[in-house]
N, CA, C and O of each residue as an XYZ file, in Angstrom:
644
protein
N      77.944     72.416    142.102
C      78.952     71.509    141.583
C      78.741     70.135    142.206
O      78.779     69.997    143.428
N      78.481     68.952    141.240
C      78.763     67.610    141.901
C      79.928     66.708    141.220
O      80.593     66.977    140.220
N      79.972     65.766    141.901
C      80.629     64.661    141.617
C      79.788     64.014    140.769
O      78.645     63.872    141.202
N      80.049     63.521    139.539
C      78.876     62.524    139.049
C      79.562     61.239    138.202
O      80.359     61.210    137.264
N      78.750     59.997    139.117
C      79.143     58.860    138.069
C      79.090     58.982    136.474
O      78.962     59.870    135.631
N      79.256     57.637    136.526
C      78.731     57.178    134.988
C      76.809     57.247    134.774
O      76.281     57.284    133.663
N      76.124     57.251    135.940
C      74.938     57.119    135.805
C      74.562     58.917    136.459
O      73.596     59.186    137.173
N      75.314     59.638    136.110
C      75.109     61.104    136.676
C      74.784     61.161    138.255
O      74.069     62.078    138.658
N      75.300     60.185    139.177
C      74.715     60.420    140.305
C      76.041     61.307    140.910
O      77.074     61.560    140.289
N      75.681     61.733    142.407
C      76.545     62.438    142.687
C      77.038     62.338    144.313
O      76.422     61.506    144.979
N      77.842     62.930    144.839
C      78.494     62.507    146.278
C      78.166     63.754    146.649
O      78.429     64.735    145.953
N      77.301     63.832    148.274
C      77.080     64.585    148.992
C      78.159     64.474    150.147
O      78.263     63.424    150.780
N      78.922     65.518    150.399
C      79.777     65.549    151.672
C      79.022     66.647    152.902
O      78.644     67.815    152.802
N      79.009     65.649    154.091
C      78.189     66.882    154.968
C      79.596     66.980    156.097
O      80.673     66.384    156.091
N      79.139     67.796    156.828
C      80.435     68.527    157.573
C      81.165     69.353    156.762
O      81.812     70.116    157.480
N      81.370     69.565    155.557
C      81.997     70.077    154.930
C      82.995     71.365    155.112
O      83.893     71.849    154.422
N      82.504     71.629    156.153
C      83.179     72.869    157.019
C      84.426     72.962    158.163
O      85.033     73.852    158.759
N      84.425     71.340    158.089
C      85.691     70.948    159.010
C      86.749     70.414    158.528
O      86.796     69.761    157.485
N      87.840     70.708    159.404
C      89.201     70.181    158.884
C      89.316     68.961    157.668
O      90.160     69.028    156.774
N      88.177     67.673    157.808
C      88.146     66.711    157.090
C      87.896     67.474    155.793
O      88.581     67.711    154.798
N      86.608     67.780    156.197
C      85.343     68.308    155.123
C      86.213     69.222    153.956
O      86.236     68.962    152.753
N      87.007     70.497    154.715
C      87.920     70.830    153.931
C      89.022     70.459    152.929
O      89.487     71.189    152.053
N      89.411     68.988    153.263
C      89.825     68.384    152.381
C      89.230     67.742    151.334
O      89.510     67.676    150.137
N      88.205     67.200    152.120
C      87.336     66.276    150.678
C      86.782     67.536    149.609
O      86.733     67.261    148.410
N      86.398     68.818    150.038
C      86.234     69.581    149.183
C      87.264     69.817    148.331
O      87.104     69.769    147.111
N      88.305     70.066    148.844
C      89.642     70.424    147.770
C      89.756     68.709    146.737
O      89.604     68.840    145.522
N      89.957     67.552    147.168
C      89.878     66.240    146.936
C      88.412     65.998    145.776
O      88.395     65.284    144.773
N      87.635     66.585    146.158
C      86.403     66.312    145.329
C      85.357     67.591    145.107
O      84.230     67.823    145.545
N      86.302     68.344    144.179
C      85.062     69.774    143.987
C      84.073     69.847    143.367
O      83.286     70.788    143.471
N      83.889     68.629    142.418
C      82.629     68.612    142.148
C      81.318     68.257    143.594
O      80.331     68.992    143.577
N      81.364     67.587    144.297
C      81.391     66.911    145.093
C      79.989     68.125    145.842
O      80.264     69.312    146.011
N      79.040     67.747    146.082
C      78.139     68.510    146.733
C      78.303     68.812    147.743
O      78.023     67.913    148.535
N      78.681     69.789    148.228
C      79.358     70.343    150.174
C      78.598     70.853    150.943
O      78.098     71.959    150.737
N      78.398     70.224    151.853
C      77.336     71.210    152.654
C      78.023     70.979    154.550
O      78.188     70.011    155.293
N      78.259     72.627    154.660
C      78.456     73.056    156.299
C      77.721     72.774    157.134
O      76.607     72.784    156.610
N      77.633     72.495    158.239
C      77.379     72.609    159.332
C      75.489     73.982    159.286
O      74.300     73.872    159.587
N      76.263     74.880    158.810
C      75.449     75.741    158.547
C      74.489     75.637    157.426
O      73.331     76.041    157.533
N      74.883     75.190    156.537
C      74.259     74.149    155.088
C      72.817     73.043    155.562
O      71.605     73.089    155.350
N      73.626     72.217    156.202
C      72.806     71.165    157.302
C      73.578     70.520    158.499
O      74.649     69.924    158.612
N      72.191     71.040    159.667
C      72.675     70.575    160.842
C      72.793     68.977    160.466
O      71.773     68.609    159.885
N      73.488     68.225    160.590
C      73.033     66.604    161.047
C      72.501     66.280    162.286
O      72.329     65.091    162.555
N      72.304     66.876    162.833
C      71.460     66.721    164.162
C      69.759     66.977    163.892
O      68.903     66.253    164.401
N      69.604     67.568    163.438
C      68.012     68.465    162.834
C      67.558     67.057    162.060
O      67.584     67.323    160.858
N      67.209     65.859    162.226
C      66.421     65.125    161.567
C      65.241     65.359    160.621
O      64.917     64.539    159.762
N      64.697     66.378    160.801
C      63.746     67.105    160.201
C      64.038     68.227    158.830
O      63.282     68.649    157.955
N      65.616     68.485    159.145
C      66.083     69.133    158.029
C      66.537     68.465    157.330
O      66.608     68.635    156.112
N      67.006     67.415    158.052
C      67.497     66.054    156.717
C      66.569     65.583    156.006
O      66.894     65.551    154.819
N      65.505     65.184    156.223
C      63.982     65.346    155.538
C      63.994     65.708    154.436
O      64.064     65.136    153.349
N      63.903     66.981    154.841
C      63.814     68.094    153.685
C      64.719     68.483    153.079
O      64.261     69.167    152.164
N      66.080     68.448    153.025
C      67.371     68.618    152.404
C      67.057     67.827    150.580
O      66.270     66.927    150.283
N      67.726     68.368    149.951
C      67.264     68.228    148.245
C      68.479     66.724    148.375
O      69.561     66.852    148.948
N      68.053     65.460    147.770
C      68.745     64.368    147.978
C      68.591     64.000    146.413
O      69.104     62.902    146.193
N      68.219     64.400    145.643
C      68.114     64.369    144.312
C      69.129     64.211    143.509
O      69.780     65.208    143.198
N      69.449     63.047    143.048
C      70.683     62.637    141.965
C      72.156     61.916    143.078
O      73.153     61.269    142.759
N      71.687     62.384    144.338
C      72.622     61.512    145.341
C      72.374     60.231    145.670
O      71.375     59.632    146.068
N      74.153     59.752    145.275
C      74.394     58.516    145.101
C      74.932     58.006    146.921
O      74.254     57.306    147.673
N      75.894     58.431    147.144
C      77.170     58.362    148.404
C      76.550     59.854    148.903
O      76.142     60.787    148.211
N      76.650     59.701    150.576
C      76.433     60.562    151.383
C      77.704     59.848    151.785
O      77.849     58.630    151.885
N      78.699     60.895    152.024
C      79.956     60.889    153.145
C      79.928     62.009    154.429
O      79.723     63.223    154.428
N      80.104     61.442    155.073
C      79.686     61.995    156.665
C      80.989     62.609    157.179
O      81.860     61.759    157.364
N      81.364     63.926    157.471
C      82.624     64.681    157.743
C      82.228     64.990    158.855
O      83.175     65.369    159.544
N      80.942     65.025    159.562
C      80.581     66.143    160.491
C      80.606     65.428    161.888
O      79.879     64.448    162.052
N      81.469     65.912    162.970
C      81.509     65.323    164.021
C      82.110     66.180    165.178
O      82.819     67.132    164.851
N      81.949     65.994    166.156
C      82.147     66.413    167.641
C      83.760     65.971    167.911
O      83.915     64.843    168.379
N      84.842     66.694    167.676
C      85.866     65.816    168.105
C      86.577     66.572    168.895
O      87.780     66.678    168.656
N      86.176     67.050    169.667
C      87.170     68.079    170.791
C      87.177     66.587    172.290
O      86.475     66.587    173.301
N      87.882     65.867    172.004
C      88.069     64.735    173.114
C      87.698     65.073    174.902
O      86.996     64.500    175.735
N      88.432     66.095    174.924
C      88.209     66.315    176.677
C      87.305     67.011    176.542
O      86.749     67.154    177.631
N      86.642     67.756    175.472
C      85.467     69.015    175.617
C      84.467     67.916    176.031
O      83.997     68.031    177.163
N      84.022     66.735    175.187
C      83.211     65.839    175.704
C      82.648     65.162    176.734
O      81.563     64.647    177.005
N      84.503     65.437    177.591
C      83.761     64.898    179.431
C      83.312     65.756    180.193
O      83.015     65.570    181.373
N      83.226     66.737    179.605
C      82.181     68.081    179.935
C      80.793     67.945    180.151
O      80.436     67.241    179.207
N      79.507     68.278    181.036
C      78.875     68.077    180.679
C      78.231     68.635    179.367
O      77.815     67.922    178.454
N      78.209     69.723    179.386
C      78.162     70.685    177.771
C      78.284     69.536    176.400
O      77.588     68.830    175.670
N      79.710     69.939    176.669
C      80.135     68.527    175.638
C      79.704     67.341    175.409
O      79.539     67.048    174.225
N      79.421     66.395    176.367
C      78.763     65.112    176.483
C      77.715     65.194    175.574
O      77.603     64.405    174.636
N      76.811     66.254    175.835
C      75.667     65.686    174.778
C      75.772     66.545    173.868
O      74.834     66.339    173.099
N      76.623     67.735    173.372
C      77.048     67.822    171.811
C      77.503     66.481    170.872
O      77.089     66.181    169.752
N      78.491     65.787    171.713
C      79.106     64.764    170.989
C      78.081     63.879    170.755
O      78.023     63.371    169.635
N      77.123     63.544    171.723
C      76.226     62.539    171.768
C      74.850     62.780    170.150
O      74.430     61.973    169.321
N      74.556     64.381    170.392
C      73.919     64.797    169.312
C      74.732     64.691    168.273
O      74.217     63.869    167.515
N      76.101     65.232    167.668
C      76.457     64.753    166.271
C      76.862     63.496    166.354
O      76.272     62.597    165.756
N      78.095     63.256    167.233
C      78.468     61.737    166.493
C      77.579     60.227    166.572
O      77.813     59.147    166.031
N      76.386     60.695    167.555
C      75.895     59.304    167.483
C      74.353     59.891    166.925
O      73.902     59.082    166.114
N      73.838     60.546    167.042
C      72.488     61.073    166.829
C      72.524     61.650    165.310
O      71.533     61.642    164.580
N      73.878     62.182    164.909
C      73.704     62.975    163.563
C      74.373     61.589    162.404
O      74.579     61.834    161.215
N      74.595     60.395    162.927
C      75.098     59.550    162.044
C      73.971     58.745    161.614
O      73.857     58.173    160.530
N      72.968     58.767    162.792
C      72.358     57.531    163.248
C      70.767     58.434    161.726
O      70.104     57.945    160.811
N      70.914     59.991    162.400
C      70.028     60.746    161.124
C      70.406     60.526    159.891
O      69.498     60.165    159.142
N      71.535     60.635    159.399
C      72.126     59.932    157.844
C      71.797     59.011    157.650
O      70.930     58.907    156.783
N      72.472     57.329    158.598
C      71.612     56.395    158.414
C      70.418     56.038    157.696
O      70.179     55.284    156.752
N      69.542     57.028    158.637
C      68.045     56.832    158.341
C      67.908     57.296    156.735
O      67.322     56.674    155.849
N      68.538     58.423    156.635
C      68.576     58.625    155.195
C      69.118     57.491    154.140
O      68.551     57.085    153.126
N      69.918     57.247    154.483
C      70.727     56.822    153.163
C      69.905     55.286    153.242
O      69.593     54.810    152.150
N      69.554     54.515    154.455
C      68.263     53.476    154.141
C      66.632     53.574    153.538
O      65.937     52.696    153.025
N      66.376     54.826    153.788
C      65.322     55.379    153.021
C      64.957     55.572    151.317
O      64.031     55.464    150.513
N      66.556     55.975    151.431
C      66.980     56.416    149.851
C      67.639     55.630    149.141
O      67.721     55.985    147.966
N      68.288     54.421    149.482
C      69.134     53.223    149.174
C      70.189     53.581    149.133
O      70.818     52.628    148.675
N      71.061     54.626    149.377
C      72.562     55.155    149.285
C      73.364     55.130    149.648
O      73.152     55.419    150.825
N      74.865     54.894    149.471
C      75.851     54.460    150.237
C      76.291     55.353    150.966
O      76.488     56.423    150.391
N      76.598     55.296    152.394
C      76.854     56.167    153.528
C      78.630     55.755    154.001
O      78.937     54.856    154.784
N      79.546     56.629    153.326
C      80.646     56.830    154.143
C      80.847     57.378    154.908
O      80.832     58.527    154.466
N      81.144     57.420    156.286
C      81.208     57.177    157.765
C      82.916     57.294    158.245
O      83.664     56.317    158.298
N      83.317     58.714    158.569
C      84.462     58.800    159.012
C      84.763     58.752    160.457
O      84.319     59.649    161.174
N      85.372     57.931    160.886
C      84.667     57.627    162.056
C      86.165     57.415    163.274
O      86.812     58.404    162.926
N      86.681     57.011    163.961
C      88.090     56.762    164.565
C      88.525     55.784    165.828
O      87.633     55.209    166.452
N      89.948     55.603    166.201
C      89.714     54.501    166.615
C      90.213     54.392    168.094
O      91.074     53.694    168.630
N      89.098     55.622    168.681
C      88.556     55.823    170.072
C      87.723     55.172    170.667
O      87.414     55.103    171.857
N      87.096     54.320    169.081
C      86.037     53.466    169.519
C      86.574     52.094    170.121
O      85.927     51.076    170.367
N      88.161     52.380    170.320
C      88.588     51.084    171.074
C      89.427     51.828    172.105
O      89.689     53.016    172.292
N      89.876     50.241    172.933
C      90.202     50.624    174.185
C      91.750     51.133    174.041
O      92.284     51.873    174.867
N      92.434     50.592    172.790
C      94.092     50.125    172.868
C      94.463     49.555    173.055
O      95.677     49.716    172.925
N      94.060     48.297    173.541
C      94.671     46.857    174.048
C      95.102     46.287    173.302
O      95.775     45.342    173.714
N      94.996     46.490    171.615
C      94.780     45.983    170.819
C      96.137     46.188    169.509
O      96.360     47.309    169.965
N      96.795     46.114    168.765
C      97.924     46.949    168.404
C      97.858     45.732    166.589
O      98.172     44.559    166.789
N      97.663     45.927    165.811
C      97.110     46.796    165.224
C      95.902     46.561    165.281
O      95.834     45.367    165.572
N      94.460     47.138    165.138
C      93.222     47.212    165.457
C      92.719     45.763    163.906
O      93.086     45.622    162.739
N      92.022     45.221    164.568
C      91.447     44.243    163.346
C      89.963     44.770    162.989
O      89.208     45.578    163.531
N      89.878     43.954    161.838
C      88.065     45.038    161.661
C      86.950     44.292    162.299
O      85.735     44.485    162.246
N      87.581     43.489    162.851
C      86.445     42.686    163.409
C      86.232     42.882    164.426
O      85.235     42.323    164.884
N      87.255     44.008    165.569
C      87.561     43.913    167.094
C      86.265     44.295    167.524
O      85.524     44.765    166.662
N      85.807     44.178    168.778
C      84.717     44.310    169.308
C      85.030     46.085    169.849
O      86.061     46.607    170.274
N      83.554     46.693    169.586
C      83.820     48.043    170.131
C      84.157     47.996    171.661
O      83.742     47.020    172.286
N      84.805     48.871    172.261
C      85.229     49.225    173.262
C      85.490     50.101    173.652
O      86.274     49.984    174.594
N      85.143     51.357    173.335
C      85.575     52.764    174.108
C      85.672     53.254    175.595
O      84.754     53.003    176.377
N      86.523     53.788    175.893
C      86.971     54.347    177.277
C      86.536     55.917    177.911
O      86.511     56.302    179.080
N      86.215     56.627    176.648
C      85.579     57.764    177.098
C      84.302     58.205    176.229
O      83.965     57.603    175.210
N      83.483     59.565    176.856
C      82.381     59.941    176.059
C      82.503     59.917    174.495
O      81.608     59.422    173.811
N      83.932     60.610    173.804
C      83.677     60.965    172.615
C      83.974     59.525    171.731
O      83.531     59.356    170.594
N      84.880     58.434    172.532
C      84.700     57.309    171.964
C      83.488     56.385    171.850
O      83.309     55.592    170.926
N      82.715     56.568    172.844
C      81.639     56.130    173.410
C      79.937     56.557    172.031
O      78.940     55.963    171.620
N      80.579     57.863    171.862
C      79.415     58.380    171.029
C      79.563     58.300    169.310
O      78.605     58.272    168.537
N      81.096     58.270    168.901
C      81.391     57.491    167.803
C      81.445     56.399    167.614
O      81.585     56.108    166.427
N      81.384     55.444    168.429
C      80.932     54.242    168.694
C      79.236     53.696    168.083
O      78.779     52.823    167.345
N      78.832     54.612    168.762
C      77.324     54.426    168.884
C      76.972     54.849    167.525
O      75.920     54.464    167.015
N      78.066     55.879    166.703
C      77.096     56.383    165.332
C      77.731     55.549    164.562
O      77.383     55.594    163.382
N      78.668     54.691    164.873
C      79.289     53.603    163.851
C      78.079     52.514    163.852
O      77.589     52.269    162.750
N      77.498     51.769    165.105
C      76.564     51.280    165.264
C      75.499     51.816    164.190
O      75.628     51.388    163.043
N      74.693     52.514    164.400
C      74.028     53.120    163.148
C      73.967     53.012    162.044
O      72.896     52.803    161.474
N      75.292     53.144    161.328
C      75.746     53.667    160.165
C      75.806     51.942    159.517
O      75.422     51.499    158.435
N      76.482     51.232    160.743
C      76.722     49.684    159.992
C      75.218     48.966    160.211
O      75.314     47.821    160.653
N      74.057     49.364    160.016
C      72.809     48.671    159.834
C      72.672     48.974    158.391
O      72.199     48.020    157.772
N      73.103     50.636    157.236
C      72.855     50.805    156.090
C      73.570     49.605    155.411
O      74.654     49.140    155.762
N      72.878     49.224    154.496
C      73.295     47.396    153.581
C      74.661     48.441    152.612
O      75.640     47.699    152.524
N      74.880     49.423    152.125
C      75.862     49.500    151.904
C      76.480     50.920    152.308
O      76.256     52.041    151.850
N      77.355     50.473    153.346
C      78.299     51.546    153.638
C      79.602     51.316    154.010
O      80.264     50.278    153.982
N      79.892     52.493    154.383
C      81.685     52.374    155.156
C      81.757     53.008    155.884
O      81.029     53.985    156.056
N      83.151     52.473    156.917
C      83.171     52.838    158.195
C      84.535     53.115    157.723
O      84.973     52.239    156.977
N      85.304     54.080    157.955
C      86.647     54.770    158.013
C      87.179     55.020    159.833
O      86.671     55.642    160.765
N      88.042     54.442    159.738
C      88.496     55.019    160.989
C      90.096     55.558    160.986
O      91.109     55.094    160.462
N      89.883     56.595    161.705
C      91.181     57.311    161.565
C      91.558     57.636    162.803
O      90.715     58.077    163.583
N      93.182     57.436    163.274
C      93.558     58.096    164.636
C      94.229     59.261    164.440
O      95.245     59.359    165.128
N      93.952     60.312    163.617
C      94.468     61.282    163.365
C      94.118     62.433    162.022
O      94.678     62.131    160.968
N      93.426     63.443    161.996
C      93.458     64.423    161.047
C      94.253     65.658    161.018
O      94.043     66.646    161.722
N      95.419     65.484    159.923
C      95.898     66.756    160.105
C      96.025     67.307    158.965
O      96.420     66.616    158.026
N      95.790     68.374    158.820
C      95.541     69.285    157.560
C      95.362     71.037    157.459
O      96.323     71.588    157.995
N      94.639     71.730    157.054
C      94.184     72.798    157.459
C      93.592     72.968    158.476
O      92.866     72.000    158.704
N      93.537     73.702    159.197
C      93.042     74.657    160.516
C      93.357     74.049    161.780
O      94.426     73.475    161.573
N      93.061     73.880    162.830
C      93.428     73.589    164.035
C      93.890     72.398    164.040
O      93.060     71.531    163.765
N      95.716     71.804    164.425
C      95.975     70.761    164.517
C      96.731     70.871    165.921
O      97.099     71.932    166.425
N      96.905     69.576    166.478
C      97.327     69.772    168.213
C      98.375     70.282    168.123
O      99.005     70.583    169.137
């Protein structure tokens, strides 16, 4: 099942397996879904090879967001591998392929000093998992057309605080 324009192209959602992901699937069932288990975003090499055929928009669901799991060492470089390493792999895709990359992303990447956040504010994060969504926002804003979403909050199906 895809999403398809007027020119039959179609929207790939990766993460698709998470709280977000679960929504954009219900939100967009045509919508090409792929888990965690579907494709790592970390595996650069499977992104490669992943079928990109008739995809227009890659939207990016897939991310590390367990906040304190991150100042873990464990954690530290999970977060570091998806949110900055598995954005920075899309990236590469969606500049390869010319495609627009939506980027859900949040606004850990600031300090709080700030009330309401402007889009222009300079990044600033205070901890690892802000620190590493930070870095895949970096990434993501080199593709000539994308978006950066930031959200301080997902609540929906499955684990909410």
């Amino acid at each position: 099942m895809t999403v398809s324009g007027p020119d039959g192209a179609t929207m790939m959602i990766v993460g698709a397996g998470g709280q977000l992901g679960t929504a954009l699937r219900q939100r967009f069932p045509q919508a090409r879904a792929l888990t965690s288990a579907d494709l790592d975003v970390t595996d650069a090499a499977a992104l490669r090879r992943a079928d990109w055929g008739g995809v227009r928009t890659i939207v990016n669901a897939a991310a590390y967001t367990d906040v304190d799991g991150a100042e873990t060492a464990p954690g530290r470089v999970t977060a570091w591998r998806v949110n900055a390493g598995g954005a920075a792999h899309l990236a590469r895709i969606a500049l390869e392929r010319e495609l627009t990359l939506v980027h859900v992303s949040t606004d850990y990447v600031f300090d709080g000093t700030h009330d309401p956040h402007a889009e222009d504010e300079p990044l600033s994060p205070l901890g690892v998992y802000g620190q590493s969504k930070a870095a895949g926002d970096i990434a993501v804003a080199l593709v000539p057309r994308h978006y950066i979403l930031r959200t301080s909050w997902v609540i929906g199906d499955g684990h909410n605080f």
